[in-house]
PATI-252705 format. One line per field, with one value per residue (C-alpha): residue in three letters; z, x, y. Coordinates in nm, 2 decimals, padded with zeros to 4 digits. Layout:
! PATI-252705
type: c(ALA;...)
Z: c(Z;...)
X: c(X;...)
Y: c(Y;...)
! end
This chain:
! PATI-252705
type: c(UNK;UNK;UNK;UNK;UNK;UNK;UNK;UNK;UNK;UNK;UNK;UNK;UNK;UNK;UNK;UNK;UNK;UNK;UNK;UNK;UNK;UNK;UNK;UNK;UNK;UNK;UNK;UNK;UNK;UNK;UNK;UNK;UNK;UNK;UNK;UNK;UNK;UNK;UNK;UNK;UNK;UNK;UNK;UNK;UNK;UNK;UNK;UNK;UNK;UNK;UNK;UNK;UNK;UNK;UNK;UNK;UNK;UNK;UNK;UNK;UNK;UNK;UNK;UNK;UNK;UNK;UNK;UNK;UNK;UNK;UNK;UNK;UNK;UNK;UNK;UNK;UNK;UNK;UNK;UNK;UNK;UNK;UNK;UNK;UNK;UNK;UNK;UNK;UNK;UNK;UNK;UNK;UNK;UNK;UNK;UNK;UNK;UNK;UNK;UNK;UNK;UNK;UNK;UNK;UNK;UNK;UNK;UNK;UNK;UNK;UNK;UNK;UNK;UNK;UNK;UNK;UNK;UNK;UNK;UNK;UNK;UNK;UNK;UNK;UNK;UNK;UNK;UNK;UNK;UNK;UNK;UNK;UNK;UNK;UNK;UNK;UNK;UNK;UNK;UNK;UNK;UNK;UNK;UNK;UNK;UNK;UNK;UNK;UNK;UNK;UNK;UNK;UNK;UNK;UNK;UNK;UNK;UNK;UNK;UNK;UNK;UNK;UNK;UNK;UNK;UNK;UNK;UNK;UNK;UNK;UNK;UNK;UNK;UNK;UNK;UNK;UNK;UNK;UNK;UNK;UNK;UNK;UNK;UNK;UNK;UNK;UNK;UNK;UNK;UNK;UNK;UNK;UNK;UNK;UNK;UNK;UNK;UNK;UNK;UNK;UNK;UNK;UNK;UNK;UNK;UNK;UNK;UNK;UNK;UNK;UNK;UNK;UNK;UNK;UNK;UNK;UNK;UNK;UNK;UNK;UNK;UNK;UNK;UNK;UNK;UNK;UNK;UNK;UNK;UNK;UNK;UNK;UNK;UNK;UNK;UNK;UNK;UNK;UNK;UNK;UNK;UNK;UNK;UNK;UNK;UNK;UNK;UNK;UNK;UNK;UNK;UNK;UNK;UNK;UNK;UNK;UNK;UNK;UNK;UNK;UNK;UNK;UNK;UNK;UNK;UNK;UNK;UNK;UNK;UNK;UNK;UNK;UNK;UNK;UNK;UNK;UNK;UNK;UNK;UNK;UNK;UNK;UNK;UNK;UNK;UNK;UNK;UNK;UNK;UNK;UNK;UNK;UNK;UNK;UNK;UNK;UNK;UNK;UNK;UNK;UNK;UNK;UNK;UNK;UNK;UNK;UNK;UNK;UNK;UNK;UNK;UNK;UNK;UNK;UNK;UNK;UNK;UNK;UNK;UNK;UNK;UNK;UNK;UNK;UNK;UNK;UNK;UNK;UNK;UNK;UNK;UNK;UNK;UNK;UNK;UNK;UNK;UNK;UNK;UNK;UNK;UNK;UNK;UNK;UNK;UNK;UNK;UNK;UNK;UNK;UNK;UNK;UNK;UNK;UNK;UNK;UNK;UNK;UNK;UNK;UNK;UNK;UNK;UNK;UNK;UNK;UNK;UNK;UNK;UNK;UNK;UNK;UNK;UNK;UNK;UNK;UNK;UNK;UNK;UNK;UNK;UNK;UNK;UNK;UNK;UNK;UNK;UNK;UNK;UNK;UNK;UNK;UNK;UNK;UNK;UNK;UNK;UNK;UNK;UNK;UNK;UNK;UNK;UNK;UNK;UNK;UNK;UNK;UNK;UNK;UNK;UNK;UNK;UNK;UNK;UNK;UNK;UNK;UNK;UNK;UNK;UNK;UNK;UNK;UNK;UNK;UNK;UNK;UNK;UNK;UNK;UNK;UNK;UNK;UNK;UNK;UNK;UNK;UNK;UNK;UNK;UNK;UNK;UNK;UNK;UNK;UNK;UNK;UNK;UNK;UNK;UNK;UNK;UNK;UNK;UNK;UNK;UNK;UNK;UNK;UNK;UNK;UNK;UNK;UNK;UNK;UNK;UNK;UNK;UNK;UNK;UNK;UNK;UNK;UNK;UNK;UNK;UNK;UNK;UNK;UNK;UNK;UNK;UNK;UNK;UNK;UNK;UNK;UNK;UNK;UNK;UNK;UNK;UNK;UNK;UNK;UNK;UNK;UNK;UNK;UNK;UNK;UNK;UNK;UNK;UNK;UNK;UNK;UNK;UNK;UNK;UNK;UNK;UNK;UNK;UNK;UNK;UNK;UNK;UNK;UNK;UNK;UNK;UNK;UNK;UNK;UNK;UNK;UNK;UNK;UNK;UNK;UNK;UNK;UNK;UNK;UNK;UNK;UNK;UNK;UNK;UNK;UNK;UNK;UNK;UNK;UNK;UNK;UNK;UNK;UNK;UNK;UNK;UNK;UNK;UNK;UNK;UNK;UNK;UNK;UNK;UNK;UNK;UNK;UNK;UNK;UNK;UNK;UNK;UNK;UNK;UNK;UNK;UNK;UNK;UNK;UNK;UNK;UNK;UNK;UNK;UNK;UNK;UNK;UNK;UNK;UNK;UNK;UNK;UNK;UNK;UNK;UNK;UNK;UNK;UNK;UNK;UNK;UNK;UNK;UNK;UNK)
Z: c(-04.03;-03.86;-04.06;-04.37;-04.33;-04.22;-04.56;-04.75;-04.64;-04.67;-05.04;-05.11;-05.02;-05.21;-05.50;-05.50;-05.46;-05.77;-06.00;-05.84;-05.90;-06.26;-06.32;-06.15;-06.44;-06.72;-06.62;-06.56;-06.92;-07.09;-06.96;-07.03;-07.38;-07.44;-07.69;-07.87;-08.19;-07.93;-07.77;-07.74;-07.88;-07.71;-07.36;-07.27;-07.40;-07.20;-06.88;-06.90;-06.95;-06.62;-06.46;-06.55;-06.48;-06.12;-06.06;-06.14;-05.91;-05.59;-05.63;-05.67;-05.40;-05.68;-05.95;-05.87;-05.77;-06.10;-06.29;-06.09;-06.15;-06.53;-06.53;-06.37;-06.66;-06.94;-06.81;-06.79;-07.06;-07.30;-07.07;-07.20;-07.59;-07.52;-07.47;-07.14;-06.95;-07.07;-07.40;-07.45;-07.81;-07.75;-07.84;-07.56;-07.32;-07.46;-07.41;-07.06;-06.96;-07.10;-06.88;-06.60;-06.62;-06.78;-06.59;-06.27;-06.44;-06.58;-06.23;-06.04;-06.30;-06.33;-05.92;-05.92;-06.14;-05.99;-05.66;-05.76;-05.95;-05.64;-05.45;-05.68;-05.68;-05.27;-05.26;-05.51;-05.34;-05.02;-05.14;-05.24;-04.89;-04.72;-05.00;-04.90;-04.56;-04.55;-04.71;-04.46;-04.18;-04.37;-04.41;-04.10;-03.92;-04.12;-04.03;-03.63;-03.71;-03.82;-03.52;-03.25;-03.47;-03.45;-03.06;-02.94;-03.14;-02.99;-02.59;-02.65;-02.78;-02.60;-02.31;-02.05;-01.87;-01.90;-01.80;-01.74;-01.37;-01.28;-00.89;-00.84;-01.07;-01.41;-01.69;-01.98;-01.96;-02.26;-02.29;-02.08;-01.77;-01.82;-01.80;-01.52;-01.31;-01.43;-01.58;-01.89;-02.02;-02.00;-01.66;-01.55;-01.69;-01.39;-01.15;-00.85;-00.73;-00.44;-00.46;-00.58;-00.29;-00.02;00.30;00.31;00.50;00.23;-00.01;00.21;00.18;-00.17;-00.21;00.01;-00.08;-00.48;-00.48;-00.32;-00.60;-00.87;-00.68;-00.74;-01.09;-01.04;-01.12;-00.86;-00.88;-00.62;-00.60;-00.46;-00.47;-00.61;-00.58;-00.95;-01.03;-00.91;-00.59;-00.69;-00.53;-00.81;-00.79;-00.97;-01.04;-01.06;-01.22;-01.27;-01.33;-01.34;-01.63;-01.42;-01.12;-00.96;-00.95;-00.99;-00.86;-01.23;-01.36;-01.42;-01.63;-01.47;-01.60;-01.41;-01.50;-01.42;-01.19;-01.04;-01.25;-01.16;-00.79;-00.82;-00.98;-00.70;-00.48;-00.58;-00.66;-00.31;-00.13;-00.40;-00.30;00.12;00.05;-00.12;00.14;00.45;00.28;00.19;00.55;00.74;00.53;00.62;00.27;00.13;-00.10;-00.33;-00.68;-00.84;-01.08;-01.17;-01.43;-01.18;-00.88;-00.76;-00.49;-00.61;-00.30;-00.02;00.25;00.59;00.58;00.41;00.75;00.95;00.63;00.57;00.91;00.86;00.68;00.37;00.36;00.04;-00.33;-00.46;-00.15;-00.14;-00.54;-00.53;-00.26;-00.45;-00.75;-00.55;-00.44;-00.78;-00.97;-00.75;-01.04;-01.26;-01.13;-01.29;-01.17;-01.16;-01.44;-01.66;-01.42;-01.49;-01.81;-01.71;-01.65;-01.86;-02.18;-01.99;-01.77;-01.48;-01.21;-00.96;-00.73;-00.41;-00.26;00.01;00.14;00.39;00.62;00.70;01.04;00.90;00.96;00.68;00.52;00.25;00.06;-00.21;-00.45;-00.77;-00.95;-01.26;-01.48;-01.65;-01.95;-02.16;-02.54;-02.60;-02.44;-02.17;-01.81;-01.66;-01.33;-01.12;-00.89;-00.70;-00.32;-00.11;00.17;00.48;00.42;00.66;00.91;00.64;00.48;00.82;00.92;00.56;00.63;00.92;00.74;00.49;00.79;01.01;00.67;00.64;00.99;00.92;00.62;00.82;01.08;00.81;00.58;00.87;00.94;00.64;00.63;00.95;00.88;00.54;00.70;00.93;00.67;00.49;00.85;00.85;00.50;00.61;00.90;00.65;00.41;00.69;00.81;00.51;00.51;00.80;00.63;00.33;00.38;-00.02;-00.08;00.18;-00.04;-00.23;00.04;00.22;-00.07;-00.11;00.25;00.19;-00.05;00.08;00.44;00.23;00.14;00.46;00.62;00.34;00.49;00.84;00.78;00.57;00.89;01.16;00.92;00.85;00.57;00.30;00.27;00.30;00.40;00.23;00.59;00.74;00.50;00.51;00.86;00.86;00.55;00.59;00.99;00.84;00.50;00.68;00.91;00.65;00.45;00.73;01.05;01.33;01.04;01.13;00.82;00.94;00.84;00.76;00.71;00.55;00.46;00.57;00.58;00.55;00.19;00.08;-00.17;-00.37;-00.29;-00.61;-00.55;-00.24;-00.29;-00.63;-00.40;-00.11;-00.30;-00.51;-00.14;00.00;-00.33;-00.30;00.06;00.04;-00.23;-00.04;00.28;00.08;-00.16;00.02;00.35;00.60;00.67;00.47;00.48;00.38;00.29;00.24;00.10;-00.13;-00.47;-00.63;-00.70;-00.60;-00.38;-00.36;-00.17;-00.16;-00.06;-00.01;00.08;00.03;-00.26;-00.15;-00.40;-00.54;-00.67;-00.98;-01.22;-01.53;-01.67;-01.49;-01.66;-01.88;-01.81;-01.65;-01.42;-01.25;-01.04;-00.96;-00.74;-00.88;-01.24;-01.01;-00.85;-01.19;-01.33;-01.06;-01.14;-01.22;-01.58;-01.48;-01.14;-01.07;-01.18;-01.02;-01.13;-01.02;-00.96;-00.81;-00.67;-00.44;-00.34;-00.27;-00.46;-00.45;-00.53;-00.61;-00.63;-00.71;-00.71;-00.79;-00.89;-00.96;-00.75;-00.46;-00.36;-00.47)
X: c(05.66;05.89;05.66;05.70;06.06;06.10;05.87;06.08;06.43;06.26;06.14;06.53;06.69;06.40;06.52;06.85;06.80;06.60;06.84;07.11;06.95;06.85;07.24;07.28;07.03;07.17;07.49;07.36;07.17;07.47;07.67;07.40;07.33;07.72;07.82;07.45;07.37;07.18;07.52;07.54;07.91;07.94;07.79;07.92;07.56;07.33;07.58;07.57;07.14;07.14;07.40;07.15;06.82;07.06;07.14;06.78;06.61;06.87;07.08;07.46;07.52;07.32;07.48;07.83;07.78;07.60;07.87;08.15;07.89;07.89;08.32;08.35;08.09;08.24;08.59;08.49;08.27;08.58;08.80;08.52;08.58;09.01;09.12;09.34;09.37;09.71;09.62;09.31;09.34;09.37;09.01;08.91;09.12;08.99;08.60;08.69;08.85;08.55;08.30;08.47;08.51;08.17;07.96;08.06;08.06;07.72;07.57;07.69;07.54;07.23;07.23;07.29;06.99;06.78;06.86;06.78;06.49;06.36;06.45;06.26;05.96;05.97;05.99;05.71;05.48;05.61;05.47;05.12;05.11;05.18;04.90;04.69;04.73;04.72;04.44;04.29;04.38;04.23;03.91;03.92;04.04;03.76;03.51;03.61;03.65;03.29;03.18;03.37;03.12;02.81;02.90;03.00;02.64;02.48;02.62;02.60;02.17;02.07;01.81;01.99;02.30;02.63;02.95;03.30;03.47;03.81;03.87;03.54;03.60;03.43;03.64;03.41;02.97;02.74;02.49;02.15;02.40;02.51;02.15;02.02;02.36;02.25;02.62;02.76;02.98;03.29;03.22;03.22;03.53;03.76;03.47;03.44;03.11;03.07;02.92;02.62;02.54;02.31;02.55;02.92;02.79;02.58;02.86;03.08;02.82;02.78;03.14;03.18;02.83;02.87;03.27;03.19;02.96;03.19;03.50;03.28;03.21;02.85;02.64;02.52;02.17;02.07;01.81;01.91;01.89;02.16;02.19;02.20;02.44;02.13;02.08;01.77;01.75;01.65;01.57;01.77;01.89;02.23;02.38;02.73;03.00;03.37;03.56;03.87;03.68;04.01;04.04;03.74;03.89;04.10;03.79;03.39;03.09;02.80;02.41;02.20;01.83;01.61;01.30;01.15;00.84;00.82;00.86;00.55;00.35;00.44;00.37;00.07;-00.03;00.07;-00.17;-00.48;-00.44;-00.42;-00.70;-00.88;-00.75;-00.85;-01.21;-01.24;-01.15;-01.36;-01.65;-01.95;-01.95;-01.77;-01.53;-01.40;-01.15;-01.17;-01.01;-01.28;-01.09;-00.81;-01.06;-00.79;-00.86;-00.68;-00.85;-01.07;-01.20;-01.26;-01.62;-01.63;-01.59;-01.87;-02.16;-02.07;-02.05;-01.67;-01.36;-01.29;-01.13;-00.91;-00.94;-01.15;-01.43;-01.44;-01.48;-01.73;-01.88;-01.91;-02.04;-02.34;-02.43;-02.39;-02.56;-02.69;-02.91;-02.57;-02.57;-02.21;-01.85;-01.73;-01.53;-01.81;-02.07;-01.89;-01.94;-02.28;-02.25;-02.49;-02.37;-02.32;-02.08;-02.31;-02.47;-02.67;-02.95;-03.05;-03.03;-03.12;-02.81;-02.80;-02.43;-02.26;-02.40;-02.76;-02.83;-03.06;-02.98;-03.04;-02.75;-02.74;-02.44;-02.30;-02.04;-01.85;-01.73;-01.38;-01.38;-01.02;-00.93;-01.13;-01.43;-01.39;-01.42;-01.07;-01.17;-01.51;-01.48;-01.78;-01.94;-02.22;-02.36;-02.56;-02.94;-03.10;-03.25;-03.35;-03.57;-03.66;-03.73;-03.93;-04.09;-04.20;-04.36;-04.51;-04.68;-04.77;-04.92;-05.13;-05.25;-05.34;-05.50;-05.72;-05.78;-05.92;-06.11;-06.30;-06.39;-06.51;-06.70;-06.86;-06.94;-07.10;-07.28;-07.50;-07.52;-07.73;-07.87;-08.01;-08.13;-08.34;-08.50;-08.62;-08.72;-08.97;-09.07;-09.19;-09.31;-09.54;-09.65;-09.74;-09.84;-09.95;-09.56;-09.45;-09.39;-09.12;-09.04;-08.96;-08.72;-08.54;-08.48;-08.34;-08.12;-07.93;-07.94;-07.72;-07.50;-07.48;-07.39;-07.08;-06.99;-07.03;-06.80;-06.54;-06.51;-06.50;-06.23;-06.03;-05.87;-06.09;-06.15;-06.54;-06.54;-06.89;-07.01;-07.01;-07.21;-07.46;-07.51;-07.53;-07.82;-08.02;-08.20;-08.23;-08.40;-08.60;-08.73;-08.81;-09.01;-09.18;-09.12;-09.06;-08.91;-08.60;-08.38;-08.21;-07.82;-07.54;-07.19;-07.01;-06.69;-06.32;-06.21;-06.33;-06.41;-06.34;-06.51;-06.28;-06.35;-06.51;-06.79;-06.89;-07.15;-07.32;-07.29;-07.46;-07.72;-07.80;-07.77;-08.08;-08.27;-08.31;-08.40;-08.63;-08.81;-08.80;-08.93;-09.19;-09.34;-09.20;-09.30;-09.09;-08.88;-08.62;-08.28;-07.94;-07.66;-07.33;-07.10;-06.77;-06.86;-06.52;-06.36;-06.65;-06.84;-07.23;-07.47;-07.82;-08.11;-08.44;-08.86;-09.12;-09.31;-09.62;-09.92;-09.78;-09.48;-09.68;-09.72;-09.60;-09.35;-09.04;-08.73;-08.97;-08.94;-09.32;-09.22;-08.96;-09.05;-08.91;-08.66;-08.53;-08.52;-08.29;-08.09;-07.97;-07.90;-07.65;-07.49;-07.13;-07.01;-06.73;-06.68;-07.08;-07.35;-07.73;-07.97;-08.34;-08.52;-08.84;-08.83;-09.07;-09.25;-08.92;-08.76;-08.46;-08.16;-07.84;-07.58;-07.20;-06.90;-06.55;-06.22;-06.22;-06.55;-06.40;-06.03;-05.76)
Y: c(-00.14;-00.42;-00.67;-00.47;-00.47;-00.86;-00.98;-00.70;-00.91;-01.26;-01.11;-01.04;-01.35;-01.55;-01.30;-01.40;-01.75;-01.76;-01.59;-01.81;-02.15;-01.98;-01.93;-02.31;-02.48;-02.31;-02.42;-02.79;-02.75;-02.66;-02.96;-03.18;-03.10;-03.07;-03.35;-03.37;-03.23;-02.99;-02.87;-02.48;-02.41;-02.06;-02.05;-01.74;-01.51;-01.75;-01.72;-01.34;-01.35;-01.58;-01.35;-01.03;-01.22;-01.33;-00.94;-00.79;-01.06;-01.07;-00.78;-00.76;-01.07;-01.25;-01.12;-01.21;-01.54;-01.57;-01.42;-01.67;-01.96;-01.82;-01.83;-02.14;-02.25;-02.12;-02.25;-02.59;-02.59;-02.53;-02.81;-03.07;-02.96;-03.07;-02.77;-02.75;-02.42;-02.32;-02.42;-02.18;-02.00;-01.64;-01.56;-01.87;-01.65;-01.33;-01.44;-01.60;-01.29;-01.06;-01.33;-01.30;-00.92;-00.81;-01.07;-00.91;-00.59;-00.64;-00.80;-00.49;-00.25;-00.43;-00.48;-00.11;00.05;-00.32;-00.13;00.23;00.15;-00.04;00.27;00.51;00.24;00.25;00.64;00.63;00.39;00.57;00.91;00.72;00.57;00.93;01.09;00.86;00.89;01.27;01.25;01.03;01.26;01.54;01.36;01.22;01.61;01.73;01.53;01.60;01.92;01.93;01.70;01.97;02.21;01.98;01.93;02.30;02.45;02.16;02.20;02.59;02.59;02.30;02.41;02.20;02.41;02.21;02.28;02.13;02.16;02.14;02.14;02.31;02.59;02.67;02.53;02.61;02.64;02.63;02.95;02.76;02.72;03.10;03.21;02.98;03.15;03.51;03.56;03.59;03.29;03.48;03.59;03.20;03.10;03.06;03.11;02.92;02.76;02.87;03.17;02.99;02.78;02.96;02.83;02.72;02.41;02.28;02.39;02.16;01.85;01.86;01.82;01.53;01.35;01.43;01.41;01.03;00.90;01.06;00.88;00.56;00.62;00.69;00.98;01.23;01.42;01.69;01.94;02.26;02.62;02.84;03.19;03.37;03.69;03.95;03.74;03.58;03.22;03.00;02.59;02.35;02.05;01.92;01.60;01.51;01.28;01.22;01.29;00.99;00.87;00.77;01.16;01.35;01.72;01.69;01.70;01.65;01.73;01.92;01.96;02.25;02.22;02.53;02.35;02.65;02.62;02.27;02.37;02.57;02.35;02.12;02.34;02.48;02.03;01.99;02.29;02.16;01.81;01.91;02.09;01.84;01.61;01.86;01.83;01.51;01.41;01.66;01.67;01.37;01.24;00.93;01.07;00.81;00.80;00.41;00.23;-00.03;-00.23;-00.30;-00.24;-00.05;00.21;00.59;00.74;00.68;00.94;00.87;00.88;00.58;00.35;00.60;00.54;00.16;00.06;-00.12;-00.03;-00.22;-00.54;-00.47;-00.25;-00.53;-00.49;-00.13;-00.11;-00.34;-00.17;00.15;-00.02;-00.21;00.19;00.30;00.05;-00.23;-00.41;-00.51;-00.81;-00.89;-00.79;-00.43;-00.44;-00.52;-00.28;-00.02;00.05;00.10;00.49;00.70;00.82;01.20;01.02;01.08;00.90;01.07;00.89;00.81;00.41;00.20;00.04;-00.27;-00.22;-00.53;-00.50;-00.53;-00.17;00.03;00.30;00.61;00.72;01.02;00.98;01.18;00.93;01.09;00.80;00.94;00.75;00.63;00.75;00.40;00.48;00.23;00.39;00.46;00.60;00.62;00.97;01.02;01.15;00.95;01.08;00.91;01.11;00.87;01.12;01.32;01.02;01.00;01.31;01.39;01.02;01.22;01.52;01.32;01.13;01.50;01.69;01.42;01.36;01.72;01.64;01.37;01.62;01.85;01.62;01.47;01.79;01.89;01.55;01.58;01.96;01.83;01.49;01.78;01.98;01.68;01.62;02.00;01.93;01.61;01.79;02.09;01.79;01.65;02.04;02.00;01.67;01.72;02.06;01.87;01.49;01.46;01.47;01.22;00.96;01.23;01.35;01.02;00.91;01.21;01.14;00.83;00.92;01.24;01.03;00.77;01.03;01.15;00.81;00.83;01.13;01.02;00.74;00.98;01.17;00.87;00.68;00.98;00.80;00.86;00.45;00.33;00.00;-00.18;-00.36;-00.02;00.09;-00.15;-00.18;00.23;00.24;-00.01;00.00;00.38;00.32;00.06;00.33;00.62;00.32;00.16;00.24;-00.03;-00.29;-00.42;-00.61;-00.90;-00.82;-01.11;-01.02;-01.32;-01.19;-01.29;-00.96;-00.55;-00.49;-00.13;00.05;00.33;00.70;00.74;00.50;00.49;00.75;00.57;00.20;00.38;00.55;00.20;00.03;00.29;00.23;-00.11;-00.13;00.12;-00.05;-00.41;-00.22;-00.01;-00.32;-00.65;-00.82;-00.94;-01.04;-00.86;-00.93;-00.81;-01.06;-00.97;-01.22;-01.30;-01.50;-01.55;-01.22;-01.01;-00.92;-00.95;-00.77;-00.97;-00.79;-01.06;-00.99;-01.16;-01.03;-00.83;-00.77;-00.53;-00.71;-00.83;-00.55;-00.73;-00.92;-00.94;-00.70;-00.51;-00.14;-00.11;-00.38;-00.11;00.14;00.47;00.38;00.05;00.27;00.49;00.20;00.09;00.39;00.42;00.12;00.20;00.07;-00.12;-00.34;-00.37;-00.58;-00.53;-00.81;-00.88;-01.20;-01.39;-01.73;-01.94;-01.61;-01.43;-01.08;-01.11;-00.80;-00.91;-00.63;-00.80;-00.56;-00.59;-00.37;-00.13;-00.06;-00.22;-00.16;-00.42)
! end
């Protein structure tokens, strides 16, 4: 308004200069177009226009300096026409006299209405300011008005309790703050705070801890329980701050949050997880929650030092660790191994592990891989457990049932072999009974005396393996007998190591190996040997005589040229892994029987 005022003056006295110097050149123009055809011969109208336009721009001041300017104008004006003062005509006087009464006249009329119309013009622009202005506030009251409205619905619904102190007591609380307390908001107005705390000493701290970090200008938080109108103790928690911190007891804002529920979930978090913990920690198992992608540890048991011989260096060596017992063929690091888990998110198995210290041992783990909204596996939870001894101890009845099984199948082989035995001595009962049928009688002989020789080594072996030497040796001084007693073969055994024949065909090879014998013992003359010798990747058994007379009955291969047992010797011959071929060379018959897998055992 001072500025206002200031530019209002400096406006006024640039006015009234204006119409001064107006008054000034029309007085100057007048004198200097005086004597030219241009000359004005009555001055006086123009002096009284400068003397108005003098009095409507500055005021009176203006105006009657105007109007003096205008008679001292006029005066001289009719001194330069000859005319001296006391010698002015009457109507020279007369207009001089109406200039120098109506000019002033004239300036302080026009000042005067300049003045009120300027007046008028203020109060008007004056009343447009105030309208304005009041309608400013109103907008302006309105719109606070509205926000008081906006703010007092929002402070009395929102869920949070709020209220205002003033020296500890209750200045004014929204409804959530009402409700936590168990009062109604009328009943807190006025209401001190201290029936709400359980003990006057913690009463006492809170004021001198929160009153301390208000004082500071900093906001206090405490969780505490209050007691509510019915007596109920209810958990909270309290924040507030200082309205002035250089005086918080004038005043300060309060915000109560209801946490019981959050207390029992705690709670209840807090008994799950010791329980979790009390098992994890007492059970034998590795218990373990991973993080592969940051091979970050979440949580490791105990047990984990006990099984692996050596507690972890770091994150990164127990989550590798864990990924070697869960997938040990990955072959890349975890991160990538991990995304190996099965598409149920499930990994069970059982694993040889090597410890650090060298020691062996058998693990059984269940790994759960928690995978992300991506897919990508988050978290690896799993158990191990040590199942050594039982590997062991099952090693161990694997081993004793079939000790037992030995015991039992030599028995039943040795109870079979004299079986056959009891058989052969009916068969020569018989034989001595009948000597027409000694030649049948012989050979059938032979044969079930093979099979008994398989038997006999079934039972002395135990392990169901018959190894081809054995049988051999066993067969042929035997067959040699039945055929011609007091024959001895000659036997060679030329092999690196014991060839075994396969449960399955050591009966058919022992059979085939009695066959031939007898037939080189029955037709052939000494001496007769057996060969047994490795020819590449088989094995050949070579049975050799001399051929007797009646070794010629044909052509050799053609199906009159084989006798009975020969005819029987190859139609033992098992399809695949054995070969039996015949030949005669410098006087010698020779038998050549070759076996390989699946004959013999690989």
């Amino acid at each position: 308004m001072i500025s206002g005022q200031s530019s209002g003056r400096a406006g006024g006295a640039w006015n009234c200069c204006v119409g001064i110097a107006v008054t000034l050149a029309v007085f100057v123009l007048v004198e200097v177009l005086a004597g030219t055809p241009l000359a004005i011969p009555n001055p006086g109208p123009v002096y009284l226009l400068a003397v108005v336009f003098a009095a409507f721009s500055g005021g009176i001041g203006a105006g009657l300096v105007s109007a003096i300017v205008a008679l001292a104008g006029s005066a001289l004006n009719l001194s330069s026409v000859g005319q001296p003062l006391l010698h002015y005509s009457d109507f020279d006087r007369t207009r001089l006299i109406i200039i120098g009464i109506v000019s002033p006249a004239m300036a302080v009329l026009v000042g005067i209405l300049k003045r009120r119309a300027d007046a008028y013009h203020e109060r008007a622009r004056a009343a447009l300011v105030r309208e304005a202005a009041f309608e400013v506030c109103r907008d302006a009251a309105a719109k606070a008005e509205n926000a008081l409205a906006e703010r007092d619905v929002i402070l009395r619904t929102v869920p949070v309790g709020i209220s205002f102190l003033r020296e500890r007591k209750h200045v004014w609380v929204n409804r959530a703050y009402a409700e936590i307390s168990g009062f109604e908001m009328g009943e807190m107005i006025g209401r001190g705070i201290r029936s709400m705390y359980t003990s006057q000493e913690e009463y006492e701290f809170v004021g001198r801890e929160g009153y301390a970090k208000l004082a500071q200008g900093e906001q206090y938080r405490k969780e505490l329980q209050i007691f509510r109108k019915d007596g109920e103790l209810r958990w909270v928690r309290v924040t507030g701050r200082a309205i002035d911190p250089s005086d918080p007891e004038k005043g300060s804002i309060w915000a109560i949050e209801d946490i019981a529920e959050q207390k029992r979930a705690a709670a209840a978090l807090r008994e799950s997880e010791e329980a979790v913990r009390l098992i994890a920690e007492n059970i034998s198992e590795v218990f373990w929650i991973i993080e592969p992608s940051q091979e970050r540890v979440v949580y490791l048991s105990p047990a984990f030092e006990q099984l692996w011989g050596s507690r972890p260096s770091d994150d990164r060596d127990a989550c590798r660790t864990i990924a070697g017992w869960i997938d040990p063929d990955a072959g890349a690091p975890l991160p990538f191994a991990s995304q190996r888990g099965s598409e149920s998110g499930e990994s069970v198995g059982e694993r040889q592990i090597t410890r650090p210290d060298g020691a062996v041992r058998w693990i059984r783990f269940r790994a759960f891989h928690i995978r992300n909204d991506h897919g990508k596996v988050h978290r690896i939870v799993g158990v191990a457990g040590d199942i050594t001894e039982l590997k062991l101890a099952e090693k161990e009845r694997i081993a004793d049932a079939l000790r037992q099984r030995d015991v039992l199948v030599r028995e039943v082989h040795h109870r079979i072999k004299n079986h056959l035995q009891g058989v052969i001595g009916l068969l020569k009962e018989h034989e001595a009974d009948h000597p027409e049928l000694r030649g049948v009688i012989g050979s059938i002989v032979g044969q079930i005396f093979s099979i008994a020789v398989v038997y006999g080594l079934y039972s002395r072996l135990g392990n169901g393996d018959v190894v081809l030497c054995d049988l051999v040796s066993e067969i042929a001084p035997t067959s040699a007998e039945l055929a011609r007693p007091g024959l001895e073969p000659k036997i060679e055994i030329a092999v690196p190591a014991p060839v075994k024949l396969n449960r399955d065909h050591a009966v058919p090879v022992a059979l085939i190996l009695n066959e031939l014998l007898l037939n080189a013992c029955k037709h052939g003359e000494p001496p007769i040997t057996v060969l047994v010798a490795r020819e590449g990747d088989a094995t050949v058994v070579t049975v050799r005589n001399k051929c007797g007379p009646a070794a010629v009955r044909g052509d050799l291969g053609s199906e009159a040229w084989f006798g009975t047992g020969l005819g029987i010797a190859r139609l033992l011959v098992p399809h695949d892994g054995a070969t039996l071929t015949f030949s005669v060379s410098n006087g010698e018959f020779v038998a050549r029987l070759a076996l390989r897998a699946p004959v013999t055992a690989k």
